[in-house]
N, C-alpha and C positions, 0 to 999 in steps of 0.2 A: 918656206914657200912664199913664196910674192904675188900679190896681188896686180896682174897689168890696170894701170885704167881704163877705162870704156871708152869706147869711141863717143867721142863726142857728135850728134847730129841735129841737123834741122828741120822739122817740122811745122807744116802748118794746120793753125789751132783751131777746131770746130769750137762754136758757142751754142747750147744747146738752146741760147734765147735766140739764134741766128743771127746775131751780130756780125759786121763783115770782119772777116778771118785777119786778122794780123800773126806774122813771122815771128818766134820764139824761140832763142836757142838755148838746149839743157840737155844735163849729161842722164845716162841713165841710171847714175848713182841716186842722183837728186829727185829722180821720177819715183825710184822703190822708197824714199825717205819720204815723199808727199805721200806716197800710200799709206805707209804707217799708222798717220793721223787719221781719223778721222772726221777732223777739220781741219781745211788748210789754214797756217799762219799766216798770222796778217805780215804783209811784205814792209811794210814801214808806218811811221810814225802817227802818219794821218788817218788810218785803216784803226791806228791803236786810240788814238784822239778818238772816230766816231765811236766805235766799242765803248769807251769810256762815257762818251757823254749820252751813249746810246741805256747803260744802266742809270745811270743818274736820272735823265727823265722817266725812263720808264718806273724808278724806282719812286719818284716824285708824284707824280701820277697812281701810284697805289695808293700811297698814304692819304693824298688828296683824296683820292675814293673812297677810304673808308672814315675818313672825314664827313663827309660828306652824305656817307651812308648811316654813320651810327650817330649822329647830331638827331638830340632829343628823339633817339629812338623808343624812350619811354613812353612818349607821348604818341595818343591819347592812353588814356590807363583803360581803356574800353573794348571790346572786340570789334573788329572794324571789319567791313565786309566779310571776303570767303574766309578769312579768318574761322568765322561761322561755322564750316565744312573739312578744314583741315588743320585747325586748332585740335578739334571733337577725334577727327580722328589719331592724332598724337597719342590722345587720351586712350583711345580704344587699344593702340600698342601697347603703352603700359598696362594696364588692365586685361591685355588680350584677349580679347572680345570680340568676336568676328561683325566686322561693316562692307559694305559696297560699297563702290566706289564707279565712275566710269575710266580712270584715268588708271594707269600701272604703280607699284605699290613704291618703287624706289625710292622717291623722293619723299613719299609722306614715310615712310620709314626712317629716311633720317631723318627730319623732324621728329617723329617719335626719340628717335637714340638722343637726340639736345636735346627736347625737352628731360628726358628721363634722367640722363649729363647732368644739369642743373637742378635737378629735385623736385621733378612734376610729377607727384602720386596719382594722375589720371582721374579726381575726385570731380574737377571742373569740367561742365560739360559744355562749355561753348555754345548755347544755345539759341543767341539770337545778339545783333550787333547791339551793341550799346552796354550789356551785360559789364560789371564793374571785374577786374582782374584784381587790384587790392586787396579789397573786403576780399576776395577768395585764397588771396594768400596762393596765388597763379607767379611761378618764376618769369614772366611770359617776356622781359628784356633778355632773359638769355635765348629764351625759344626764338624769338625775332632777330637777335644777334646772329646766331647760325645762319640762316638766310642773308643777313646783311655781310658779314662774312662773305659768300658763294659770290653775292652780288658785287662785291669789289673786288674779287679775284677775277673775276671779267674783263675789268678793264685792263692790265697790263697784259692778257693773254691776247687782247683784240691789239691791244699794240705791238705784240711779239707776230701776230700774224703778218702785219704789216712788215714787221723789218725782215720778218724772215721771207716774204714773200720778194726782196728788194729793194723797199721803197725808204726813203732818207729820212731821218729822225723825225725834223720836222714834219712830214705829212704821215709818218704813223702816232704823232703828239694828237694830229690832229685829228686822226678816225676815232684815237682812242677815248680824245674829251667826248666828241660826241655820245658816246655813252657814259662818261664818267658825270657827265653833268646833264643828262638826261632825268627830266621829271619825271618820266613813265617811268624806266628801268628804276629811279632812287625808289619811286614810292609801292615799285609790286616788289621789290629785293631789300624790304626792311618789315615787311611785313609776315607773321606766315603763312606764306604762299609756297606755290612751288615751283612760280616761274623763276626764281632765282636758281635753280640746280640746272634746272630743264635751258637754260640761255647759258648758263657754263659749261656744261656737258657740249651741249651744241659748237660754243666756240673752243675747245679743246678739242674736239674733233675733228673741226677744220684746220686749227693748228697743225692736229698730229700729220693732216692728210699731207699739207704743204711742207713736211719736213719729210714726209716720208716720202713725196717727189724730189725734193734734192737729191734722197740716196738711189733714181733711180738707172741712174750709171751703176754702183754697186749691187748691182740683184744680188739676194739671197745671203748677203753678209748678216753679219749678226743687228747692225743699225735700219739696216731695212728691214727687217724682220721685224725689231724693236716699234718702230715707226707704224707698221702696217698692222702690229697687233693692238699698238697704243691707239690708231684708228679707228679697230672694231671695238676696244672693246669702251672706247666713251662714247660711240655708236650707238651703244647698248645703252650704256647710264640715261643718253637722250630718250631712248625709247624709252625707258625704265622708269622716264619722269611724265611724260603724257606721249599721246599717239603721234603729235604733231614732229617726236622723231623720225616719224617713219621718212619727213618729208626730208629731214637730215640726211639718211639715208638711201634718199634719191638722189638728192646733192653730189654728194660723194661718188655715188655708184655710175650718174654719168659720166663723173671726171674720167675712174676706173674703165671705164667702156671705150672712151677714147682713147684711152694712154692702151688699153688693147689692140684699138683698132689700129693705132700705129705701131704695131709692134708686129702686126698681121703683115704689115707690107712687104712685099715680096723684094722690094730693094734694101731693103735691111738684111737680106738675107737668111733669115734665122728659119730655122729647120720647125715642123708643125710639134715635136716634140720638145724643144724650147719653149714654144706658146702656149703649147697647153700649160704645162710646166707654170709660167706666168700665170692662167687661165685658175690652174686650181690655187695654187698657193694664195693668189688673192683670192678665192671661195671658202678657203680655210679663214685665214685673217678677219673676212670684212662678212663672211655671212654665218657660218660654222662657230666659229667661236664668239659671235657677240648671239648667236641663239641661246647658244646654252650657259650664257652671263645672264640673258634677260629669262631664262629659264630658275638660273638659280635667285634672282629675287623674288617668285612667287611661293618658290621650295621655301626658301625665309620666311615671308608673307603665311601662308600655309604653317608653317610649323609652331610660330608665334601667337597666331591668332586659333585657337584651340579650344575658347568656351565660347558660349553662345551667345549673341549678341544682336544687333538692328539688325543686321545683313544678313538675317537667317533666308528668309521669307523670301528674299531676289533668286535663290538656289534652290537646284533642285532635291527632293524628299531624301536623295542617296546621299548627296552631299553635305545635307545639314544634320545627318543623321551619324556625321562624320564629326562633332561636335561637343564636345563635352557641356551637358545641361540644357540640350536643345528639347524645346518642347514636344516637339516629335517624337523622340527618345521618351517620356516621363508619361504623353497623355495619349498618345495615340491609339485608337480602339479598333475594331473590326468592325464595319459598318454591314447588317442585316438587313434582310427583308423586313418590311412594316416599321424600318424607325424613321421619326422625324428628325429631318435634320436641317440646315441651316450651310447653303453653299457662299462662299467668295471667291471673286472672280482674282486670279493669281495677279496681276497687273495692278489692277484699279482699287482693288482692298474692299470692293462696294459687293453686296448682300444681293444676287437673284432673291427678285421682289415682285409682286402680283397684289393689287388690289381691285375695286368692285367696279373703279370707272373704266369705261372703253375708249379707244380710239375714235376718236372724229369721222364722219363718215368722209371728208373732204378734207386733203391737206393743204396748206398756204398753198405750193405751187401745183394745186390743181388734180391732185392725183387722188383717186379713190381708196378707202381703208376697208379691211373688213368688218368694221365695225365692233371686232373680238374684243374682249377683255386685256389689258395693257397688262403689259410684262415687261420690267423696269428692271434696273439694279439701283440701291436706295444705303448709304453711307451707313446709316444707325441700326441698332437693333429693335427687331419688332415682328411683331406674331405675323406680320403678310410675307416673313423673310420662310417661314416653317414649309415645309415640302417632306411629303411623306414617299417612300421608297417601295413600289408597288412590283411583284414579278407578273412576268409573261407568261411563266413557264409552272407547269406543280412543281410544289417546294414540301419537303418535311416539315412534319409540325413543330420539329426542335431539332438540335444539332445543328452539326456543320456545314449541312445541307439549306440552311437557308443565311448564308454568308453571302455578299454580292461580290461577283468574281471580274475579274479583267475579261470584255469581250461581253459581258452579260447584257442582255436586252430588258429595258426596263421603263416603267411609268412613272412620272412625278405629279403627284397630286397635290395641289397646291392646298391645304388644311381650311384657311379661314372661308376660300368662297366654293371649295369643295368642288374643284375643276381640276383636269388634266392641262397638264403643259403640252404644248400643242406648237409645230409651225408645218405652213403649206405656201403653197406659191404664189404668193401675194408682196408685193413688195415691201418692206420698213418704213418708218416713216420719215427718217432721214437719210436712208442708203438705198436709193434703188435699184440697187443691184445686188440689196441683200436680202433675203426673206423677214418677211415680220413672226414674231412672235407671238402668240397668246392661249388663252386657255379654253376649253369643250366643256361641259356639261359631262360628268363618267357614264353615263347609262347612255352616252349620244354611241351608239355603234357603228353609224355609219362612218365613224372619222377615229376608228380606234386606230389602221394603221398609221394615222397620220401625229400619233400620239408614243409610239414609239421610238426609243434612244436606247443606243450603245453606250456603254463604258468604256471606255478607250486609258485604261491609267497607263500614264508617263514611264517609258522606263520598264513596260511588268512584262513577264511569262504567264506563261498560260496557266489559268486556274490560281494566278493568284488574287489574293483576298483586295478587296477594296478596303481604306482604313482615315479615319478622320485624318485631319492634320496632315500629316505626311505623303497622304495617296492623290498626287495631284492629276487632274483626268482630264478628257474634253469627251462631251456627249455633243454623238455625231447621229443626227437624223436619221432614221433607217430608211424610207423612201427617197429623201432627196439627195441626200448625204453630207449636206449641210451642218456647221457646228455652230454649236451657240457660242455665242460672243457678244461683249460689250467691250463701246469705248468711249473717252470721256467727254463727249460731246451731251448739253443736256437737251433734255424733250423741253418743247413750247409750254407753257403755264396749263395748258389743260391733261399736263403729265406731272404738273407741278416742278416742274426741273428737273427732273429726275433723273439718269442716266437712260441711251438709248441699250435695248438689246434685240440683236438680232439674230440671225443663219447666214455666216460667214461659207462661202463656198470653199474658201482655200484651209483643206485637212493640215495643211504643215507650217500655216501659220503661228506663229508659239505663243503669239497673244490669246490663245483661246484656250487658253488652261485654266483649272476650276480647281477646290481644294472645300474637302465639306468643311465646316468652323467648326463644328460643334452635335453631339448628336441628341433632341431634345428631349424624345420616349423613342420607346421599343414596339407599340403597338400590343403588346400583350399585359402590360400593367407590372410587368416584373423589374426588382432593381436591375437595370439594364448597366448601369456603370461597374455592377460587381458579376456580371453574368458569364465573365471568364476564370476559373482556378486562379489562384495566385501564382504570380511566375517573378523570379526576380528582377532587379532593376536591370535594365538595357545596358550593354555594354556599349561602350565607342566602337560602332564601326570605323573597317577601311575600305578606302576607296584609293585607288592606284591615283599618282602624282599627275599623271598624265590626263587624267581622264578629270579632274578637278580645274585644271590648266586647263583645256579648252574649252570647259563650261565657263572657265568664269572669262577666256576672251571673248566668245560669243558674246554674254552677256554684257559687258563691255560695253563691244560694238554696236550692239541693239539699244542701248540703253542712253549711247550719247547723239546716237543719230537720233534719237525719239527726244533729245531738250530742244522742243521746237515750239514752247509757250516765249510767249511775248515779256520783252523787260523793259523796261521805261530805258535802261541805259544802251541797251544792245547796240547794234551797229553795223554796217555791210561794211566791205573789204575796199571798196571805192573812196571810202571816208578815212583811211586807215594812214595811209603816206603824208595827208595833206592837214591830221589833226583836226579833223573837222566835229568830230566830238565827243567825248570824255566820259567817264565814271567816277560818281560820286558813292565814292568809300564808307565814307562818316559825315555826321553833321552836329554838332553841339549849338543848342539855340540860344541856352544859357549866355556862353560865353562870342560868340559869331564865330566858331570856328568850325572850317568844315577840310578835308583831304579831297580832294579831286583829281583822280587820275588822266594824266595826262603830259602827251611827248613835249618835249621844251621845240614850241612851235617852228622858229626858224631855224633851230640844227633838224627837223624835218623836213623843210623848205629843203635846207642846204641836200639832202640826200635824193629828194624827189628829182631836183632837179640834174644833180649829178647824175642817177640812174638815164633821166630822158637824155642827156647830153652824150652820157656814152653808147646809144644805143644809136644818138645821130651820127655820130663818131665814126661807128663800124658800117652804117648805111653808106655816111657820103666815100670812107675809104673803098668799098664790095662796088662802089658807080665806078670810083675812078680810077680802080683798076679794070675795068670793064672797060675803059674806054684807053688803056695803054698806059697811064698816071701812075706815079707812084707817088702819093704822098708823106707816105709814113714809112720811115727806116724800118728794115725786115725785125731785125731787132726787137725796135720797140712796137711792131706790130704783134709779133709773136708773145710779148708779155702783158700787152693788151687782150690779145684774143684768148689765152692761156688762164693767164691771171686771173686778170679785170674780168672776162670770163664766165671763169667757176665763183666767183664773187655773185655776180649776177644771175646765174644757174642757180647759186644756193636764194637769193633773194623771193628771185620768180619760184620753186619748188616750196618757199616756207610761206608764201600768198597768194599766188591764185588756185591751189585746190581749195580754199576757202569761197571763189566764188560757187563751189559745187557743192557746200553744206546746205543743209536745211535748219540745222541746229541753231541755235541760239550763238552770235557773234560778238565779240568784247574789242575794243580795243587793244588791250593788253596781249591779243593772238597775236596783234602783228609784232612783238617784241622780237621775235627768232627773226622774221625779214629786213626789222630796222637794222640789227650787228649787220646782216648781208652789206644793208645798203650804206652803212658808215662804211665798211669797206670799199664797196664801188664809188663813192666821195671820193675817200682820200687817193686812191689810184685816178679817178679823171682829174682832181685838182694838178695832182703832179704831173701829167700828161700835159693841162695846158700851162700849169708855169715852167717846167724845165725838159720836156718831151725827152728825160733820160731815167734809169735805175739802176740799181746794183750791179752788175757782172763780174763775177759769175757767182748765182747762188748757188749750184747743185754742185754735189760733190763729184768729183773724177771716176773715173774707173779705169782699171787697167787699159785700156783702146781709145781713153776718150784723147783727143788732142784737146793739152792745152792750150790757152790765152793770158794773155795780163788782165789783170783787173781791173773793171770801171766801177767808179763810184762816183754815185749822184751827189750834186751837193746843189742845197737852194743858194740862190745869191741876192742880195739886200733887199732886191724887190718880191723876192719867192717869202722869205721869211716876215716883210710888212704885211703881205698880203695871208699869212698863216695867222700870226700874229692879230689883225684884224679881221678874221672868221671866229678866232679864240673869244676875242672878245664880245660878238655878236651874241656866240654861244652860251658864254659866263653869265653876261646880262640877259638875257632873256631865262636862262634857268634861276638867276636872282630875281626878276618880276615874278616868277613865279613860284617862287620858294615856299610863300605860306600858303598856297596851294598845296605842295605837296607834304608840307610839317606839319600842316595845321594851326598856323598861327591866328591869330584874334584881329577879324580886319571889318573895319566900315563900311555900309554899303556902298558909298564912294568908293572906296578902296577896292571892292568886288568887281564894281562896274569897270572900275581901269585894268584890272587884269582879268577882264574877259575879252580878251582878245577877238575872238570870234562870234558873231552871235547865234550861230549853233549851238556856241557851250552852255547846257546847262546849271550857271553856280546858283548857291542858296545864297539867300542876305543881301541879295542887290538891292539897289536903293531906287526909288521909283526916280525914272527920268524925266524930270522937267520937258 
C-alpha cells in the first residue's frame, strides 16, 4: 500500500499578536509533524544561538542572586525585626503549640519544616530583637538560608517571564537585575520573613499564567491543562503566604475575564456550549482547586499544632477546647449564684473594674456626666476587679438549681463599694453615642430595672451552664439592650488612665465578649473549688475542620484590619514607588552598624517612571486613533495592551487596595508591585529602543494559520543603553550595600548614603 503525497497548499498565516499576515507555503505532512511537538523547533541557527545565550544569562543571573543573597547571611547573629514573630512561630511548629497569627499558615510552615531540617528543637523563643542566637545554640543561617533560597529562585523566574512573554534576552537581563540587585527584596528574602515565599509564589503564578496563554490555541490538551492548574494552584501558595494573594488573584482573574470575554464573540463563532466549557474548566483550575490547596494548609496547620499554646485565648471556648492541655479543658468550673468572681474583657485581657471615685460632673468638650461612680477596665489584679453574681429570680438553697444558665437575667454587685452595676441613658465619657456605665447604691429600688443584665454565652443552648474560663459571654442590658464593652482607648487622669467602659448598642459586635478569669468565694463559705464529685480528666474535644477554618479566617481578617496603632516606621502607599522611606530592622551602637530596609533607590526611579510612560503610551496612542492615526503597528499594539498590560493590572491590583487599609503600612507591602513594575520597565524600555518582540510566542493549534518567526534583537545602541541602566542599578545597590549587610560605617559615611532626607538612618554625623 503507498502512501500518495499531500497536496501541497497555501495559506495565509494569522498572528495572534496581530502582526500583518505574511504568505507561507507547507505541506500538510509537515503541519501534523509541528503538532506533535509541543514546542515548535527552532527554524535555524540564530533561534538556536538566542536559546543558548538565553540559558546562560539566565543561568548567570541565578548564581549572581544567590551570591548576593547568601553573603554574610550570618550576620547580625541577633534577631532582627519581625524575625521577632515568625522566628517564635517556627518554634511553636516544632513544639506544636497552637499561636495566632493574622496572616495564612503556609509560609510560616515552611519555615517551621527548615528550621526543623537543620535541627531547631523549638527551645528559643525569639522574644524580642536583639536577643543573641549563638549563646542559644539557634541553627538560625540555615532557617535564613531557606528564605534566601525562595528569594533568589525569583529572580530567573522574573526573567523566564520576560522571555517567555517575547521580549530579547537583553531587556528580560534587565527586569530581572532589577530585582536581583534590589536592597528591599535582598534584605526581607535573607531574613525570616515570609515575603520571600509570598514574592515567589506570586511571580510563578504569573509565569505559569503567561505560559498557559501560549497554549491557548490548544484548549484542553494535556499542556493547557498542565499550565491552568500550575496557575491555581501557586495561586494558592500566594494566598497561603499572606492575604495580599488575594490581590494576585485578581491579577490573573481579570486577565481570565478577558480572554472570556473574547471568546464570547459572536464572530468567533463558537457555540455557548464551548464557552461555558471554557467558562467552567477555568473555575475548576483557577478557583476549585486552588480552594481546597489553601484548604489543605490549615487541615496541616490544624493537625500539627494540637497542644495548647499563646493562641489559645484569640479562639473561641469550642475550639481551644479542641486542644490538648488547654486550660479550659483542666480548670474550667460551673459558675453559681452568690460567687465572686473576676470578669476579662476577651480582646483587651483588662479586668471590669469599679472604684470609689466618680465621673466629673463636666467633660473637656463640654458635656454633662451623671456624676455615678466610674466603671473602668484596669490591666492588674485587685479587689475593685471582685463582682458578686446576684439572681433575679428564686433559686434553691443547693443543687443545680442555682447554676447560672445561658439567657439568665442577673445582678452584679460590685464587693468593695457594695454597689450594683448599673448603665442608663446618659452618654460615655468618650463615646457619645455609647451609654456610660456606673454603679447604684442595692437598696436604691427605684433603679433596679436599670441594673439588670442577661447572659448571652457564645456558642450555647438553652439551659446551658455558665463556666469560668471557657464560657465566653456578652451581658446585654435589659432595658436598653445595650452590651458592655470596652476598648483601648484610656480615661483623662481623673480615671487615672484607665480603660474606657461603656453600652455598645451594636449586639453582633464580637468585640464585646467577656470570659470570667477566675471564681473568688461561693457566697456560702464552702470549698467552692471542690463543690463538684470528682469526674475525670477532659477529653480532647472535636470540632469539624470546617467550622475551625472559618473561625480562624474570621479572626484573621478582624484582627489584621484592627493593626491600626502607629510605628515610627510605617508608611502610606504614596511613598512606596518613589523610596521615600524605609525600615529600620537592627541597630548595633557598639559597632555603628545598622540594616535598613530599603528599595535600591534609582532601579525604583527606573520603574516609576516606566509604569508613567507606559500609561502615556496608551493615552497618546487611544487620542490618535481617535483622530484616524495610527501610530503603532497592530502587532506591537496588541503586545503592548495584552502583555504590558496585565503587567500593569498586576501592579495596580498588588497597590492601590492599600490606599483603602487602615492598618498599619511597611514598605516592604509594596514588594508584590515592585516584580509588576520591573516587568512593565523592561516591556516600555524595549518598546522605546526596538518597538519590536518575539513572534510567534503561543503555540498552534490545529486551525491556527501559520507565520514565520520574528525575532527581536537589540542593536549596539539598544544593548549601550541596557548595559548602562545595568550599571546605574549595580552601583546604587553597591552604595547601599551596608545598608542592607549591615556593615560598620561613619557618620560621614551614613550621611552620604542617605540619599533622601526622609530616610530615617541611625549614626549620622551632625552636619556642619
Amino acid at each position: 500500500m503507498s502512501l500518495a503525497p499531500r497536496k501541497r497548499r497555501t495559506e495565509r498565516e494569522a498572528s495572534p499578536s496581530g502582526l500583518p499576515q505574511t504568505v507561507r507555503t507547507y505541506s500538510g505532512l509537515e503541519e501534523e509533524e509541528k503538532r506533535r511537538s509541543p514546542r515548535p523547533s527552532p527554524p535555524d541557527s540564530s533561534i538556536r544561538n538566542e536559546y543558548f545565550l538565553s540559558w546562560i544569562v539566565g543561568t548567570t543571573l541565578t548564581i549572581i542572586a544567590f551570591i548576593i543573597r547568601f553573603w554574610r547571611i550570618g550576620h547580625p547573629t541577633q534577631v532582627v525585626f519581625d524575625e521577632v514573630h515568625f522566628g517564635s512561630f517556627a518554634s511553636h511548629y516544632i513544639r506544636r503549640e497552637y499561636y495566632f497569627d493574622v496572616h495564612p499558615p503556609l509560609a510560616k510552615m515552611l519555615n517551621g519544616l527548615a528550621a526543623w531540617f537543620v535541627g531547631f528543637n523549638g527551645d528559643f523563643g525569639f522574644e524580642q530583637i536583639g536577643d543573641d542566637y549563638i549563646s542559644n545554640n539557634v541553627p538560625y543561617v540555615g532557617m535564613r538560608s531557606f528564605c534566601a533560597i525562595m528569594g533568589s529562585i525569583t529572580v530567573p523566574v522574573v526573567f523566564g517571564i520576560m522571555r517567555e512573554s517575547g521580549y530579547p534576552v537583553g531587556i528580560a537581563l534587565l527586569s530581572a537585575a532589577l530585582i536581583a540587585f534590589d536592597n528591599g527584596h535582598i534584605t526581607q528574602t535573607r531574613l525570616i520573613l515570609l515575603d520571600a515565599a509570598l514574592v515567589l509564589f506570586m511571580s510563578l503564578s504569573l509565569f505559569s499564567y503567561v505560559k498557559f496563554h501560549q497554549y491557548r490555541y490548544q484548549e484542553f490538551t494535556k499542556w493547557w491543562w498542565f499550565w491552568l492548574l500550575s496557575t491555581g494552584s501557586w495561586l494558592a501558595c500566594t494566598l497561603g503566604c499572606k492575604m495580599v494573594g488575594l490581590f494576585t488573584f485578581a491579577s490573573v482573574g481579570a486577565a481570565v475575564l478577558w480572554d472570556l470575554w473574547n471568546i464570547l464573540d459572536i464572530k468567533r463563532g463558537h457555540s455557548m456550549a464551548y464557552i461555558w466549557k471554557h467558562f467552567f474548566y477555568r473555575a475548576v483550575g483557577l478557583i476549585i482547586v486552588p480552594f481546597i490547596l489553601y484548604l489543605s494548609f490549615f487541615w496541616v496547620h490544624f493537625k500539627v499544632l494540637k497542644y495548647s499554646g499563646p493562641g489559645d485565648t484569640f479562639m473561641s471556648p469550642a475550639f481551644q477546647e479542641t486542644l490538648a492541655g488547654n486550660e479550659l479543658l483542666l480548670n474550667a468550673q460551673e459558675i453559681r449564684y452568690f460567687d465572686t468572681v473576676t470578669m476579662k474583657h476577651k480582646d483587651t485581657k483588662q479586668f471590669l473594674h469599679s472604684h470609689a471615685d466618680h465621673y466629673p460632673l463636666r467633660y473637656e468638650d463640654g458635656r454633662i456626666s451623671s456624676q455615678g461612680q466610674q466603671v473602668t477596665c484596669y490591666p492588674h489584679n485587685d479587689t475593685n476587679n471582685h463582682w458578686q453574681i446576684l439572681p433575679t429570680k428564686e433559686i434553691p438553697e443547693s443543687g443545680r438549681g442555682r447554676v447560672v444558665r445561658h439567657n439568665d437575667v442577673i445582678q452584679l454587685k460590685h464587693i468593695v463599694t457594695d454597689t450594683l452595676l448599673l448603665t442608663h441613658d446618659v452618654a460615655s465619657p468618650l463615646m457619645p453615642t455609647n451609654q456610660e456605665f456606673t454603679t447604684v447604691a442595692e437598696d436604691d429600688e427605684s433603679r433596679r430595672n436599670d441594673t439588670m443584665f442577661k447572659v448571652v454565652i457564645t456558642d450555647a443552648h438553652d439551659g446551658e451552664p455558665w463556666r469560668s474560663l471557657s464560657g465566653h459571654f456578652k451581658l446585654v442590658h435589659v432595658p436598653t439592650k445595650v452590651v458592655l464593652w470596652t476598648h483601648p482607648t484610656a480615661l483623662p487622669e481623673w480615671a487615672y488612665g484607665q480603660q474606657e467602659v461603656n453600652g455598645n448598642k451594636n449586639q453582633q459586635d464580637r468585640t464585646t465578649s467577656w470570659f470570667v478569669e477566675d471564681i473568688i468565694a461561693d457566697g456560702t463559705g464552702n470549698d467552692f473549688k471542690n463543690r463538684t464529685t470528682h469526674v475525670e480528666p477532659k477529653q480532647v474535644k472535636k470540632v469539624s475542620f470546617i467550622k475551625k477554618f472559618f473561625e480562624l479566617q474570621i479572626l484573621m481578617l478582624q484582627h489584621n484590619a484592627g493593626l491600626t496603632s502607629s510605628h515610627p516606621y510605617a508608611s502610606t502607599p504614596i511613598e512606596w514607588p518613589f523610596c521615600l522611606s524605609g525600615i529600620s530592622f537592627w541597630t548595633n551602637s557598639d559597632t555603628n552598624q545598622q540594616i535598613y530596609m530599603i528599595g535600591n533607590l534609582l532601579g525604583w526611579w527606573i520603574c516609576a517612571i516606566s509604569l508613567s510612560v507606559f500609561v502615556g503610551i496608551i493615552a497618546a496612542d487611544m487620542l490618535a486613533r481617535r483622530r484616524g492615526l495610527d501610530p503603532i503597528e497592530d502587532g506591537i499594539r496588541n503586545r503592548l495592551y495584552r502583555n504590558t498590560g496585565f503587567f500593569l493590572g498586576s501592579w495596580a491590583f498588588h497597590y492601590f487596595p492599600f490606599y483603602l487599609m487602615q492598618r498599619q503600612r511597611f514598605l516592604h507591602h509594596y514588594l508584590p508591585a515592585h516584580l509588576a513594575s520591573a516587568l512593565v520597565a523592561g516591556s516600555v524600555i524595549n518598546f522605546i529602543l526596538i518597538e519590536i518582540v518575539n513572534y510567534p510566542i503561543s503555540f498552534p493549534g490545529l486551525k491556527t494559520r501559520l507565520r514565520p518567526s520574528i525575532r527581536a534583537k537589540l542593536n549596539k545602541i539598544s544593548w549601550s543603553v541596557i548595559f548602562g541602566l545595568l550599571a546605574i542599578i549595580i552601583g546604587c545597590w553597591l552604595w547601599l550595600a551596608p545598608l542592607t549587610y549591615g556593615s560598620t560605617l561613619t557618620g560621614e559615611q551614613v550621611n552620604r548614603r542617605k540619599l533622601l532626607s526622609s530616610w530615617t538612618l541611625h549614626f549620622e554625623a551632625k552636619r556642619q
